[in-house]
C-alpha positions as CSV (number, residue, x, y, z in Angstrom):
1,X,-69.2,204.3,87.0
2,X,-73.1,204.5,87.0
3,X,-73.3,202.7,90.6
4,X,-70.3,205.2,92.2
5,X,-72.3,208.2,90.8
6,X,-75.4,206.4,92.7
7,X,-73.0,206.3,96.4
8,X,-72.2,209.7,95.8
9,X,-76.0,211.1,94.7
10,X,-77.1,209.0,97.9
11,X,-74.4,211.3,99.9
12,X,-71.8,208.8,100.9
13,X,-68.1,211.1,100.8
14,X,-65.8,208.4,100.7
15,X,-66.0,206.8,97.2
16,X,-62.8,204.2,96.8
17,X,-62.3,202.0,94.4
18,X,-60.3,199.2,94.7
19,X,-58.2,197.2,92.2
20,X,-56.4,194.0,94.1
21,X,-55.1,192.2,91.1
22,X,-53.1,195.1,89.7
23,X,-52.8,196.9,93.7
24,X,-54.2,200.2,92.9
25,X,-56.7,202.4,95.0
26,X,-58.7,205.0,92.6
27,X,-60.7,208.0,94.5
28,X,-63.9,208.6,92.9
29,X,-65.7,212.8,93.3
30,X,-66.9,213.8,89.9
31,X,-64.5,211.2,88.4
32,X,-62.2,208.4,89.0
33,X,-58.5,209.1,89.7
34,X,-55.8,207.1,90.7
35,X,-54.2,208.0,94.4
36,X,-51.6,206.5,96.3
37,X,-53.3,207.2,99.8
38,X,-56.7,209.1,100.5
39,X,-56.9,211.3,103.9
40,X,-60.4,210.5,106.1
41,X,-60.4,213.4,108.8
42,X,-63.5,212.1,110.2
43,X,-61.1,209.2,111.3
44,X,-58.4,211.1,111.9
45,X,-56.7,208.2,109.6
46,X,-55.2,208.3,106.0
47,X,-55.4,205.0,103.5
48,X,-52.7,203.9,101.9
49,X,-52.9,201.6,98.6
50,X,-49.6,200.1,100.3
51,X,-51.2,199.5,103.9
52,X,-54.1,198.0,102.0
53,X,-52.4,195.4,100.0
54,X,-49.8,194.6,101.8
């Protein structure tokens, strides 16, 4: 948690976390939450915890 607070206090937007073993993609912006896909309009994209695991 300490080291996502640090991305975010160094201005990075985008904060995901991860979790292969158990396939699960967690947003972090004043917490960590669990999504199931995460919009990036500066892409004009959206991640999926199914397009990123499968």
């Amino acid at each position: 948690m300490e080291k996502l607070r640090e991305y975010t206090a160094a201005g990075i937007v985008h904060v995901w976390l991860l979790d292969p073993r158990n396939k699960r993609l967690y947003f972090y912006q004043d917490g960590l939450r669990e999504v199931q896909g995460y919009p990036v309009p500066e892409l004009a994209m959206e991640a999926s915890a199914g397009d990123l695991f499968d």
